[in-house]
Phi, psi and omega in degrees: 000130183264152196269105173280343168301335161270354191269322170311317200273345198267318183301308170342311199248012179283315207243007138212057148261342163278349169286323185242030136282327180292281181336326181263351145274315178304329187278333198281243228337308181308287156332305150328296185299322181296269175313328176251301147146164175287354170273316177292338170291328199279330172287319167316316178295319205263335179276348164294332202265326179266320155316305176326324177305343171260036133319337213256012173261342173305353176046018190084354207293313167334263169339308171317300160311295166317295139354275195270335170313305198295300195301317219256330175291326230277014152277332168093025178276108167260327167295326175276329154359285165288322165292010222229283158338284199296335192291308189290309158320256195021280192291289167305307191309318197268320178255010176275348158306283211276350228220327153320307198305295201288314192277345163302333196296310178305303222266016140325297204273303188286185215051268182317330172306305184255005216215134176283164183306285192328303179283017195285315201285342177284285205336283146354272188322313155337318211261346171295330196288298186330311178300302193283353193249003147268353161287307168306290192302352167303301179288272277261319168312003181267310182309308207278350172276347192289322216274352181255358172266343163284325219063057187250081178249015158298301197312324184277335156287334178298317187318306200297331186278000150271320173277347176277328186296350194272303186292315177308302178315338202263335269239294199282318177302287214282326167351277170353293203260312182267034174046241209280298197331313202289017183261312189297350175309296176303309180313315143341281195293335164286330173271326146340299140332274180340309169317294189292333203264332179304289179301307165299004177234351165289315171317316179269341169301292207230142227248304184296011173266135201209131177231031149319313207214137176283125095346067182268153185226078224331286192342305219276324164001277180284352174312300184294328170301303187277349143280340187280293183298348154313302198316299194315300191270019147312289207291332176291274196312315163340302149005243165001298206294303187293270210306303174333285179319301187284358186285314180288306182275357179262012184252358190241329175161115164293342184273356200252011152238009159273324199291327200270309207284314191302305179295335153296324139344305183251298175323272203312343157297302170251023175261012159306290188328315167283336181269343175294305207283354173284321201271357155308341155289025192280310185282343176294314179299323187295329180301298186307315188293340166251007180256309194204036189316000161296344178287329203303321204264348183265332194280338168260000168253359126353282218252035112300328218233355160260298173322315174284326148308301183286007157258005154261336181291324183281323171286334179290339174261338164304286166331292197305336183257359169332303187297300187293345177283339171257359182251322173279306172315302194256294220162150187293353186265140213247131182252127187309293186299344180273314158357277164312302213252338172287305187289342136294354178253329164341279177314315170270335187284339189281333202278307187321310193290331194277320198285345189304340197285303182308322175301308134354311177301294186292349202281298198284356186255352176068037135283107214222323190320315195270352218239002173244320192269307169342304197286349184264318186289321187275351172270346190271300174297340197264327157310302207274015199236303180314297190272333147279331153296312167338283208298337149305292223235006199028255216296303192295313159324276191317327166306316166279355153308276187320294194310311171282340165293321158295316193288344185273328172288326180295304151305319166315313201274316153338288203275310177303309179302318178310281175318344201239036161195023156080034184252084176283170180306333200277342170286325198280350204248147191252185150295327186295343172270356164243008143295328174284332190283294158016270176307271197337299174302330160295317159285018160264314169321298205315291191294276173007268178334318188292297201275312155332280174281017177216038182311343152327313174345124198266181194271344149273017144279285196340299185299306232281305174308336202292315203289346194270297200283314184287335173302317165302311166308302180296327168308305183297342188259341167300326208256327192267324181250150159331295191297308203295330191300287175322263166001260142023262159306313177300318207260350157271334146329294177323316215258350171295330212280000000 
């Protein structure tokens, strides 16, 4: 049965750990961009993103813990538990170890590929810290996935929300004085922090975790293993997607890949708000599926039928606020490239957010297939794509490359879960919902169209306008879809009592 008072307290604090993490990327970029300037911003993103490969040693496990961590309460095994943890250490810690080794060795030659000469030695310095500050957050991931498999996942937004009050702080000390190293300094030290604070709040949620002595465990091994490697080759097709993309624009122009990270940045930010609270089902679907898998298609047609109002309302306040959002950000010169590439990741990211339910599903019933082969299409397409639009249209070809290689792995997996469980779009989608879609592209336009001819505008009129017309948007959807109607009635009950 799922407990909605904890499902209510994890959602509660997933969004607002996204609320001030976003805040606290709106104060780093912005600073960044002032003091280091976009080209150096731009080296910094591509030397995170070519670190980032040694991702490919996490092996699905973070998912895996969470998983069997879920499977494993709801039988009330706190001994696999544990051993599930001591395992997982092990195990991650050793190859994540070997598989840094390789991309240090490796990331000389891609550096020197995608980075003008004048910046290769600034990079460099970056890639030992980069490296090391994903190993740490590699282990700590194990703690904080065990700690989203009790559904203590509040715990892991406070965590996160204090090392970014850690990293903006370490951020604003070191800058100054070590230019771009003072960014990996801080980030170091945000992970630190992670480390310590991960293990010590799993110690204190389950009492039985103990590193007096390791547990290691076959069983549980191949358990893990064998969900893992679904995941891995998710995390292998990714690959493909950040470094890659920035890695192809940075052979092209280094300021249009600070511009593609801030706006990458700000979509994945708050398209975060939706997405925390979808994967906080994970371990609930891992329940349902060992308790009451009869449950599953209504709890997922909820939470699609929620999820999709709030992803058009959510793209929708974006587009309408680009402009003024570049003008608080960049500058009053209105930039062609954050624009384009914000309003293209907008649009895909939206394919994405509808499809977060399914993914999600499949995640907690440990069904990985279609959630593998998507993530194969879009990495695969996100090459061929990349590299024949690129080579047309160069930085915006590649933008548009990437926005269609998502949007099609996004949908692919969407439509397979409906159909392989018998929910077409024509059960979950009203007329009242594409009426919301409607309204919503009409206030986009609207704004667009607005500001457009009147960029004089200073960006505290812009926001006043875009939100009094999404407030109006938002009135209308209350009275016209089922979830605004629900909604609605619950909050003139509340306001009754």
């Amino acid at each position: 049965m799922v407990n909605k008072r904890v499902v209510s307290i994890n959602i509660l604090f997933s969004l607002l750990q996204i609320l001030i993490t976003g805040l606290v990327y709106y104060l780093l970029y912005k600073y960044l961009l002032k003091t280091l300037g976009p080209d150096l911003m731009g080296v910094w993103a591509i030397v995170l993103s070519i670190s980032s490969t040694a991702n490919i040693a996490n092996l699905g496990i973070g998912a895996s813990v969470v998983r069997y961590t879920a499977t494993y309460k709801a039988k009330d095994d706190a001994k696999s538990i544990s051993q599930l943890v001591h395992t997982s250490f092990l195990f991650l810690g050793a190859v994540f170890l070997v598989i840094i080794g390789i991309v240090y060795l490796v990331a000389p030659y891609w550096l020197h590929a995608v980075i003008e000469q004048k910046y290769y030695h600034a990079a460099m310095e970056l890639v030992p810290l980069s490296l090391g500050c994903l190993f740490l957050n590699a282990i700590s991931g194990v703690f904080l996935s065990c700690i989203d498999g009790l559904q203590k996942n509040y715990i892991r937004s406070l965590l996160y929300i204090i090392s970014f009050a850690i990293l903006i702080g370490m951020v604003y000390v070191y800058v100054p004085s070590k230019g771009l190293v003072g960014v990996a300094y801080a980030q170091m030290g945000q992970a630190v922090f992670l480390l310590l604070g991960s293990l010590l709040s799993l110690k204190s949620v389950f009492k039985g975790l103990s590193f007096s002595s390791f547990g290691w465990n076959k069983t549980i091994f191949k358990n893990i293993f064998r969900f893992g490697v679904q995941e891995q080759i998710i995390s292998i097709c990714q690959l493909c997607f950040d470094p890659f993309t920035k890695s192809l624009l940075g052979s092209h122009s280094l300021p249009m890949v600070t511009y593609y990270e801030m706006a990458n940045r700000l979509v994945l930010q708050l398209r975060g708000f939706l997405v925390s609270a979808n994967q906080v089902f994970i371990p609930v679907f891992a329940s349902t599926n060992e308790k009451a898998s009869d449950d599953t298609n209504q709890l997922y047609k909820q939470i699609f039928s929620v999820n999709f109002l709030l992803g058009i309302l959510w793209a929708a306040i974006i587009i309408a606020c680009v402009v003024p959002i570049n003008k608080v950000w960049i500058g009053d010169q209105l930039n062609q490239s954050f624009l384009i590439i914000t309003l293209a990741l907008t649009l895909s990211y939206l394919c994405n957010i509808l499809m977060s339910p399914a993914y999600f599903a499949n995640m907690g019933r440990a069904k990985l297939k279609n959630n593998v082969i998507g993530n194969v299409i879009i990495g695969v397409l996100n090459v061929v794509l990349c590299f024949g639009l690129g080579f047309l249209f160069q930085g915006y070809g590649i933008i548009a490359g990437w926005s269609l290689a998502l949007s099609a792995g996004s949908l692919f997996i969407l439509f397979k879960y409906n159909k392989e469980n018998s929910l077409g779009l024509a059960r979950l989608l009203t007329s009242k919902d594409i009426l919301v879609g409607v309204l919503a592209a009409i206030f986009c336009v609207s704004c667009c169209v607005l500001f457009y001819i009147n960029s004089q505008l200073s960006a505290l009129w812009m926001f006043a306008i875009s939100i009094f017309l999404f407030a109006i948007l938002c009135l209308a959807t209350l009275r016209i879809h089922p979830v605004g109607i629900t909604l609605s009635g619950f909050i003139k009950r509340k306001l009754a009592k």
